[in-house]
VMD Tcl script that builds the backbone (N, CA, C; Angstrom):
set m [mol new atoms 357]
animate dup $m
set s [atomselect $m all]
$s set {name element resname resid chain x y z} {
  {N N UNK 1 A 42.773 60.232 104.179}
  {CA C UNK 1 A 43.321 59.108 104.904}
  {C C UNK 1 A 42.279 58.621 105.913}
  {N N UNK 2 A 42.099 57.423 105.972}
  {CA C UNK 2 A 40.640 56.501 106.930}
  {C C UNK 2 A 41.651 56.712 108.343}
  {N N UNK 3 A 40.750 56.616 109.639}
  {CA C UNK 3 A 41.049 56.277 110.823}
  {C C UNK 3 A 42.200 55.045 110.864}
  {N N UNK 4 A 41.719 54.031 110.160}
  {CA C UNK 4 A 42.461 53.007 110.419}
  {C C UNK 4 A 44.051 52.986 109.626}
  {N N UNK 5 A 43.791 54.068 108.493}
  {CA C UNK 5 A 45.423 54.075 107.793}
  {C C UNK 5 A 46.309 54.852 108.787}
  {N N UNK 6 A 46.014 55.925 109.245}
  {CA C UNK 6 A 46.274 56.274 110.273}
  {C C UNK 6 A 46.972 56.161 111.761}
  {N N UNK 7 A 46.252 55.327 112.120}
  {CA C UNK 7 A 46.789 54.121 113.306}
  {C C UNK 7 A 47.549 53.563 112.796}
  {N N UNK 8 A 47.533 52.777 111.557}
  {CA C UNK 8 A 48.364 51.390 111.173}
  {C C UNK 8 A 49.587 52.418 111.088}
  {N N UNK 9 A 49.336 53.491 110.347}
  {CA C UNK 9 A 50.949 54.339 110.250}
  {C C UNK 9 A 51.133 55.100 111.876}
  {N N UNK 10 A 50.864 55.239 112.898}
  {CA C UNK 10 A 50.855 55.045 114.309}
  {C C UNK 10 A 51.952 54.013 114.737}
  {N N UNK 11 A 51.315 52.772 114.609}
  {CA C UNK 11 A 52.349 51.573 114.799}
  {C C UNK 11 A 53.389 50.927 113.775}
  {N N UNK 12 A 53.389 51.457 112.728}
  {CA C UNK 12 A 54.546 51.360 111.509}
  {C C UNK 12 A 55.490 52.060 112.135}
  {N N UNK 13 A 55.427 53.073 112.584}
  {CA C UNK 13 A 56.369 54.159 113.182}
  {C C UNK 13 A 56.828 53.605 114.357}
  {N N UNK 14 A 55.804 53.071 115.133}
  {CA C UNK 14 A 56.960 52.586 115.978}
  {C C UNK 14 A 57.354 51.081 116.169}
  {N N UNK 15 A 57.008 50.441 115.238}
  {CA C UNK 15 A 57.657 49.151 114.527}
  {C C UNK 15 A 59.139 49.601 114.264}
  {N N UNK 16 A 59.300 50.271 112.753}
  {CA C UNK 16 A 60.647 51.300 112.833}
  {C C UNK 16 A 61.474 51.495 113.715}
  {N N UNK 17 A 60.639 52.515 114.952}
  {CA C UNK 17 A 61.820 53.456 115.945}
  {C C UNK 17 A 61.825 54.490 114.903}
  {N N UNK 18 A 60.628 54.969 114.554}
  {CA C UNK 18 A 60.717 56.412 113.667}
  {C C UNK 18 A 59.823 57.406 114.405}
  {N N UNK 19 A 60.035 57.649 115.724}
  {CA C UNK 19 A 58.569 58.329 116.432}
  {C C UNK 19 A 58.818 59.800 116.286}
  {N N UNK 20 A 60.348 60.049 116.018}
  {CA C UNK 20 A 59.959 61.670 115.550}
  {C C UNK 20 A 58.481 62.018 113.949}
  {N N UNK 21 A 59.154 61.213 113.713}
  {CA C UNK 21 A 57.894 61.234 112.145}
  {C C UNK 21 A 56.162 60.509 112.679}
  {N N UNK 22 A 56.116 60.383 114.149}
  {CA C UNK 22 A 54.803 60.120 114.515}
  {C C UNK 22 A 53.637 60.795 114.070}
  {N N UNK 23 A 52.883 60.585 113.335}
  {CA C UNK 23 A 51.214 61.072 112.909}
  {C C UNK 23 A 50.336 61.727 114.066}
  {N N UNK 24 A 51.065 63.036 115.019}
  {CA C UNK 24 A 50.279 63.620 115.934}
  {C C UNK 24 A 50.674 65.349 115.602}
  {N N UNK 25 A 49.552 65.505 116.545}
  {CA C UNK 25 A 49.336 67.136 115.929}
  {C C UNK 25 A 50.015 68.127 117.194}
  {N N UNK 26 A 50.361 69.123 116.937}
  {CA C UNK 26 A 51.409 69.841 117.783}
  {C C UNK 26 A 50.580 69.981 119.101}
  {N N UNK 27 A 48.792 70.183 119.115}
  {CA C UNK 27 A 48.439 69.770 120.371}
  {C C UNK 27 A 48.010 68.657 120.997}
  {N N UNK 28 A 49.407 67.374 120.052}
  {CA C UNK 28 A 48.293 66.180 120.685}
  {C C UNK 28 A 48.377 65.750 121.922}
  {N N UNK 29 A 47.796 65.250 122.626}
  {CA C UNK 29 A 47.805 64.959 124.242}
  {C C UNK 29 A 47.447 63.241 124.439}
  {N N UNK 30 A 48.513 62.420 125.287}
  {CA C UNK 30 A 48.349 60.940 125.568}
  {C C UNK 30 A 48.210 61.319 127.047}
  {N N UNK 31 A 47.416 60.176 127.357}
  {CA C UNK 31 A 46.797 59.743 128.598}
  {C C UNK 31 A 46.941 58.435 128.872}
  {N N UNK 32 A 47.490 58.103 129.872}
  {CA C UNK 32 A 47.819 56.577 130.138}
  {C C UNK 32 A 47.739 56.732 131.810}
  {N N UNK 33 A 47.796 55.592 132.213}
  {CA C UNK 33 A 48.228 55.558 133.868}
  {C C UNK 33 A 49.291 55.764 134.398}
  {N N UNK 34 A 50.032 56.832 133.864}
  {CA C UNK 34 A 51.569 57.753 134.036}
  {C C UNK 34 A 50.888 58.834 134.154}
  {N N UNK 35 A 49.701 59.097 133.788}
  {CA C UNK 35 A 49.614 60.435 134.507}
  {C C UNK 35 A 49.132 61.177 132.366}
  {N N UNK 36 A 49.187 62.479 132.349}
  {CA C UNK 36 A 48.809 63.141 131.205}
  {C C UNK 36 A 50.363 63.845 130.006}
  {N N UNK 37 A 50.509 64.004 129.059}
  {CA C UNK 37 A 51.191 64.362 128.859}
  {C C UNK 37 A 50.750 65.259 127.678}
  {N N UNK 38 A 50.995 66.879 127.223}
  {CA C UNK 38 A 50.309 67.813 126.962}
  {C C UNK 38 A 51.224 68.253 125.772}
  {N N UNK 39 A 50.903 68.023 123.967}
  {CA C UNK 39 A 51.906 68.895 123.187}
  {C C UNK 39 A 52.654 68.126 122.729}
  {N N UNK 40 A 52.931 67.981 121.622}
  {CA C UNK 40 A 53.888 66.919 120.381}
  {C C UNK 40 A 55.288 67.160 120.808}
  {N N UNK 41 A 55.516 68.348 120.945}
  {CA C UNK 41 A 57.163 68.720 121.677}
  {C C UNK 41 A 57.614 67.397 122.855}
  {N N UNK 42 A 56.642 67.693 123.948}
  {CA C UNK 42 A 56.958 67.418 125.080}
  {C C UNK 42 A 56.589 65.583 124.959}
  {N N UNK 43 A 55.741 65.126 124.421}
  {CA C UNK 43 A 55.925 63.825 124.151}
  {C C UNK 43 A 56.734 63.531 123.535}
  {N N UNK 44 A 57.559 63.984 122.145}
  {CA C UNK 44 A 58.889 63.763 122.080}
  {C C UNK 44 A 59.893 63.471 122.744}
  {N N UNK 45 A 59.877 64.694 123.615}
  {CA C UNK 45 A 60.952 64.614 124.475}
  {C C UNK 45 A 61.620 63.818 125.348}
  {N N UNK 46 A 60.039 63.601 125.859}
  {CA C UNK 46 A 59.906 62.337 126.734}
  {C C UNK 46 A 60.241 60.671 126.490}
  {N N UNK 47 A 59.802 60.996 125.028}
  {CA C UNK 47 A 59.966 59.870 124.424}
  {C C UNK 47 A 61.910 59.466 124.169}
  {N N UNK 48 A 62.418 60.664 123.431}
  {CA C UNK 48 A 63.687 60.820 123.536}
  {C C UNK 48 A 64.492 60.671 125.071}
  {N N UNK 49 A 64.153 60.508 125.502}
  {CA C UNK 49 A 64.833 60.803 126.855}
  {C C UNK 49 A 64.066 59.576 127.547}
  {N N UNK 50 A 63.390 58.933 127.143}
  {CA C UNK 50 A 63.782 57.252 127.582}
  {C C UNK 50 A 63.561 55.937 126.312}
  {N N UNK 51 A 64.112 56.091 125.470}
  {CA C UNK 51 A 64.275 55.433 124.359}
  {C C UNK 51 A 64.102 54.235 124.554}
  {N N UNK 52 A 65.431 53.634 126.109}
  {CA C UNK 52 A 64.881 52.038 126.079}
  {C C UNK 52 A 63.670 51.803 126.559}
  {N N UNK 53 A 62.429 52.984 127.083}
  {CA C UNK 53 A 61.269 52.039 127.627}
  {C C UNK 53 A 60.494 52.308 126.328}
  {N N UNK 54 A 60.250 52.927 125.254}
  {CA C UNK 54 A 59.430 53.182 124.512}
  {C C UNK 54 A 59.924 52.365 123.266}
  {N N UNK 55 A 61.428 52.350 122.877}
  {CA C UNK 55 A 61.460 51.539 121.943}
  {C C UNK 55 A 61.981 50.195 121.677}
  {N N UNK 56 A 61.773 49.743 120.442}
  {CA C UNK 56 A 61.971 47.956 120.703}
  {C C UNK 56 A 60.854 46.727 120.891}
  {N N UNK 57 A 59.736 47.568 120.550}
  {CA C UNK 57 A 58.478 46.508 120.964}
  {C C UNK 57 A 58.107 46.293 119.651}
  {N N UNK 58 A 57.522 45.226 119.712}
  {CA C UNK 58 A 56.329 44.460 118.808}
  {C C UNK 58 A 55.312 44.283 118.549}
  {N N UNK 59 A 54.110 44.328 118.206}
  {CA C UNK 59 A 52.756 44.532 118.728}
  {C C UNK 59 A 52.040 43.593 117.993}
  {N N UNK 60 A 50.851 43.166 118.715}
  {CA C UNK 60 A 50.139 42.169 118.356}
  {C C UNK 60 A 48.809 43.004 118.179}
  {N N UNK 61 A 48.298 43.434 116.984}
  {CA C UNK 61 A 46.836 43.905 117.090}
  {C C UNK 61 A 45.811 42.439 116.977}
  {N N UNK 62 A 45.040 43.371 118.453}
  {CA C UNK 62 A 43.379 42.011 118.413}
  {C C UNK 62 A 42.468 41.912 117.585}
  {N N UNK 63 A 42.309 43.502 118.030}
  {CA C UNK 63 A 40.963 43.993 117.885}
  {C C UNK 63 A 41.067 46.029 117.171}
  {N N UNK 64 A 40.263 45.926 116.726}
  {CA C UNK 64 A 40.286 47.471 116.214}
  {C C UNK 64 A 38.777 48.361 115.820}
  {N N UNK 65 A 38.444 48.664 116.243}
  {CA C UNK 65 A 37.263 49.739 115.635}
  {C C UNK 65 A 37.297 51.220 115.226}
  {N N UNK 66 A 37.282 51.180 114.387}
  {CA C UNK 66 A 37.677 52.203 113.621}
  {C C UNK 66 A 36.199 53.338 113.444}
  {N N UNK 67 A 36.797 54.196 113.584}
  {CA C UNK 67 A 35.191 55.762 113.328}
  {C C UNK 67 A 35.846 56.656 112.301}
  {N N UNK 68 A 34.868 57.697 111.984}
  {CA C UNK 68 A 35.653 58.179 111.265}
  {C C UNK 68 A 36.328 59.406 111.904}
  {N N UNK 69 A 36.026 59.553 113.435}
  {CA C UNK 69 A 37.376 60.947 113.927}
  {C C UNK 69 A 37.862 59.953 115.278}
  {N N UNK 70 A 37.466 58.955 115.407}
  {CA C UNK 70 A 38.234 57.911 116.208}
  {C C UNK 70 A 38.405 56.175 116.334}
  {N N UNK 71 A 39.132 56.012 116.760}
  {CA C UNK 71 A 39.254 54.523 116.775}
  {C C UNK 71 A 40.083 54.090 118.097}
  {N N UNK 72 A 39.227 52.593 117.925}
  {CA C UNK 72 A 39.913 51.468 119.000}
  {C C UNK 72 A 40.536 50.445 119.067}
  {N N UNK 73 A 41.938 50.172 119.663}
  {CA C UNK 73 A 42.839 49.069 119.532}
  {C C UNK 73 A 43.060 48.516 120.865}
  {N N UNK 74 A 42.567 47.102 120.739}
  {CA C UNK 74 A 43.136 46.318 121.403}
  {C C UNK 74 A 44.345 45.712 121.025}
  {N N UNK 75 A 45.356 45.548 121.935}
  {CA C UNK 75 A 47.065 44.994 121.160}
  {C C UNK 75 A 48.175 44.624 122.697}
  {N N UNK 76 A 49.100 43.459 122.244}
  {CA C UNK 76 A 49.814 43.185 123.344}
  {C C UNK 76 A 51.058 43.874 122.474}
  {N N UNK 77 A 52.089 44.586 123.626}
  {CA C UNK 77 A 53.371 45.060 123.246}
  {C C UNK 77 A 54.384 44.117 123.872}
  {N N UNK 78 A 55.557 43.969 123.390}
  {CA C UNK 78 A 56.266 42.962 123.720}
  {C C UNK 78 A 57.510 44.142 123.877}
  {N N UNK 79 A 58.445 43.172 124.936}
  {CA C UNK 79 A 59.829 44.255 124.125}
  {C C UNK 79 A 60.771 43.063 124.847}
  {N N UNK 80 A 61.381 42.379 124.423}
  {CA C UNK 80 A 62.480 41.816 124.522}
  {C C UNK 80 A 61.448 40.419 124.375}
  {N N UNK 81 A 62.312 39.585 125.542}
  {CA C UNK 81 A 61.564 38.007 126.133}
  {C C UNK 81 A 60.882 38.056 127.080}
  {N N UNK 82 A 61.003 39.049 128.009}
  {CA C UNK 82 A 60.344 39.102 129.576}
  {C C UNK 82 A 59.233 40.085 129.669}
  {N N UNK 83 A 58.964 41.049 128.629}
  {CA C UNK 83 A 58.526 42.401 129.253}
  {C C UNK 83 A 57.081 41.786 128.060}
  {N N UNK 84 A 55.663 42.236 128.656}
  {CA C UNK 84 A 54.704 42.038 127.811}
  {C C UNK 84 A 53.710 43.109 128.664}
  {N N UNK 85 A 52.913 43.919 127.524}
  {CA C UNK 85 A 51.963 44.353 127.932}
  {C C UNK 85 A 50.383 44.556 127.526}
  {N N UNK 86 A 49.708 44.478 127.919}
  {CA C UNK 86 A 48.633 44.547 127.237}
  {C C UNK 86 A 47.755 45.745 127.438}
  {N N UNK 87 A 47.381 46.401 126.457}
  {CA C UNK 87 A 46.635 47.469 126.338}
  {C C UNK 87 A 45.399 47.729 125.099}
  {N N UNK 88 A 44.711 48.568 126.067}
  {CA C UNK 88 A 43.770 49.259 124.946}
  {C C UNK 88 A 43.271 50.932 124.968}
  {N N UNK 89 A 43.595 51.129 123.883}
  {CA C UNK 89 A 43.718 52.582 123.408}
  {C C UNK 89 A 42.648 53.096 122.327}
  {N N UNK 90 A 42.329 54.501 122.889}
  {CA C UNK 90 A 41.725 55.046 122.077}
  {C C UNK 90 A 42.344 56.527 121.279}
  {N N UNK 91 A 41.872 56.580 120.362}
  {CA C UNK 91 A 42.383 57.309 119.496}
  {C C UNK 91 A 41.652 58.515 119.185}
  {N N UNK 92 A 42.065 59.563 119.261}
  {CA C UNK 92 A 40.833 60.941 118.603}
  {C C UNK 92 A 41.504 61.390 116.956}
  {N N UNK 93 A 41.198 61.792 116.150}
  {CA C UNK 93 A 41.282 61.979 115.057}
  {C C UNK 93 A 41.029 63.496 114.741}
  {N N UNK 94 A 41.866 64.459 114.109}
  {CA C UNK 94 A 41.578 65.404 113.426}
  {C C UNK 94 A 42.133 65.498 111.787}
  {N N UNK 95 A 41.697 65.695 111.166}
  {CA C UNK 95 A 42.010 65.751 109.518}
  {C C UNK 95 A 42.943 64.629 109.177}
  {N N UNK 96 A 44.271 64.578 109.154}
  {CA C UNK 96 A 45.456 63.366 108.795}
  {C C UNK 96 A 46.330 63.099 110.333}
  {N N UNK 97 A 46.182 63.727 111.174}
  {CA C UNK 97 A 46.585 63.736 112.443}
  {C C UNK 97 A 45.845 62.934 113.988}
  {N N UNK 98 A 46.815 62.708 114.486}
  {CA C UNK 98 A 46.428 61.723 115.669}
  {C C UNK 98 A 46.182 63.426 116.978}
  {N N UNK 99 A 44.873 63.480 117.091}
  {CA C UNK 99 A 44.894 64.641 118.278}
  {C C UNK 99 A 45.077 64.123 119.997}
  {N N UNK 100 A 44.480 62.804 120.231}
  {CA C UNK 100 A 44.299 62.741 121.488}
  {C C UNK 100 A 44.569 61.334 121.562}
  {N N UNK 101 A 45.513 60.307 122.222}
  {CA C UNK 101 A 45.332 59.333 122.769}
  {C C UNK 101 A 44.880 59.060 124.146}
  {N N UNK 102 A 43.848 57.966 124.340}
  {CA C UNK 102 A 43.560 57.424 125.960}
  {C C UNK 102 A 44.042 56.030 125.833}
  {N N UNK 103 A 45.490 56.074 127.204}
  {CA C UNK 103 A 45.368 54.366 126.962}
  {C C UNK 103 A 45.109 53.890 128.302}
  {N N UNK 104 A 44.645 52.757 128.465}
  {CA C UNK 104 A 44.442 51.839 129.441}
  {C C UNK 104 A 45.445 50.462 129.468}
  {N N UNK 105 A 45.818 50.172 130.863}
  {CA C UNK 105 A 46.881 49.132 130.640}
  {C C UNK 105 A 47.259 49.371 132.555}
  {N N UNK 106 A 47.663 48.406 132.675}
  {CA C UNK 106 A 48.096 47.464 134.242}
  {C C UNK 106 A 49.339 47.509 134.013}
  {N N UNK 107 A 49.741 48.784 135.212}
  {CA C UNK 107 A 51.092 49.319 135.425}
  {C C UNK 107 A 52.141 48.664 136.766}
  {N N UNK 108 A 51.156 48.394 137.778}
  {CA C UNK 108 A 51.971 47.260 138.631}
  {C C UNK 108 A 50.966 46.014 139.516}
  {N N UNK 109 A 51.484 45.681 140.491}
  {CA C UNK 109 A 50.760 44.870 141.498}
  {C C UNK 109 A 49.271 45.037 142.092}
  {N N UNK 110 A 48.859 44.272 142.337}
  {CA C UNK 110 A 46.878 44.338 142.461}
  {C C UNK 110 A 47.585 44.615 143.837}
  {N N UNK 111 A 46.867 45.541 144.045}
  {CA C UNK 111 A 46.804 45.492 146.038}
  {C C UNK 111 A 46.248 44.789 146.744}
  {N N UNK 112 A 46.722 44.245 147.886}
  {CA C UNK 112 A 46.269 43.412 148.679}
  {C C UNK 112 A 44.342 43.437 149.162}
  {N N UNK 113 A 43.795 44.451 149.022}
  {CA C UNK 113 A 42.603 45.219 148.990}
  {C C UNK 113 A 42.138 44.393 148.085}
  {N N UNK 114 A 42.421 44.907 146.808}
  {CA C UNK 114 A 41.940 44.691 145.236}
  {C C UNK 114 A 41.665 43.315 145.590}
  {N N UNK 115 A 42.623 42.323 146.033}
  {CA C UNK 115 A 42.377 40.722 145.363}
  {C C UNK 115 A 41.353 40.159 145.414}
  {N N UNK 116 A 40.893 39.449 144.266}
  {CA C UNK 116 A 39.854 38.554 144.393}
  {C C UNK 116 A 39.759 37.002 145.612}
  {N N UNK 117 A 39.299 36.911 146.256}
  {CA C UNK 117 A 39.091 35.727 147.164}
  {C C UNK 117 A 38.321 34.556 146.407}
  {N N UNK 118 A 39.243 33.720 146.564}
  {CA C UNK 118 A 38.920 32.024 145.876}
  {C C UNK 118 A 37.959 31.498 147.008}
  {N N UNK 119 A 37.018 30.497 146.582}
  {CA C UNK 119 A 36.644 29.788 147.761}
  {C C UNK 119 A 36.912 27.859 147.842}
}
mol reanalyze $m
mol bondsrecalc $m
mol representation Tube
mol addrep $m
């Protein structure tokens, strides 16, 4: 199975709402700006135990680069009319299994610090 069949069955699954049958390996580990989450169990769980934020989206793939033990997606997630997000994720790869996700993505408000100044 290529990197990219892989992923595409990644987001088939959760096109569906089939994430128990997700393509990750019992030590796979996601990384996002929530912090780390460690073990196929416990991302389940997590996942189970908030259903409405994880499921129900749509995804728009941009961009993708594909390796052969990893790959990269750019993609906006949608979930209703109001909620949109945009992210990009990387993927680690072991044999037919998803081992490691990193995602990147803008979780709330720029701080007053952060802002850019117009002139």
């Amino acid at each position: 199975m290529t990197t990219k069949t892989l992923v595409n069955d990644w987001f088939d699954k959760w096109d569906k709402g089939d994430f128990p049958e997700l393509p990750i390996a019992e030590n796979f580990r996601h990384t996002s700006p929530f912090g780390t989450i460690d073990g196929k169990k416990a991302y389940l769980d997590l996942v189970r135990d908030n259903k409405d934020k994880f499921l129900g989206y749509t995804f728009e793939i941009h961009d993708g680069i594909y390796e052969k033990d990893r790959a990269c997606v750019r993609y906006t997630a949608r979930q209703g009319e109001d909620f949109r997000l945009d992210v990009s994720e990387w993927y680690y790869v072991k044999g037919s299994l998803i081992e490691e996700i990193v995602a990147y993505y803008h979780i709330g408000e720029i701080r007053q610090e952060r802002e850019l100044r117009r002139s």
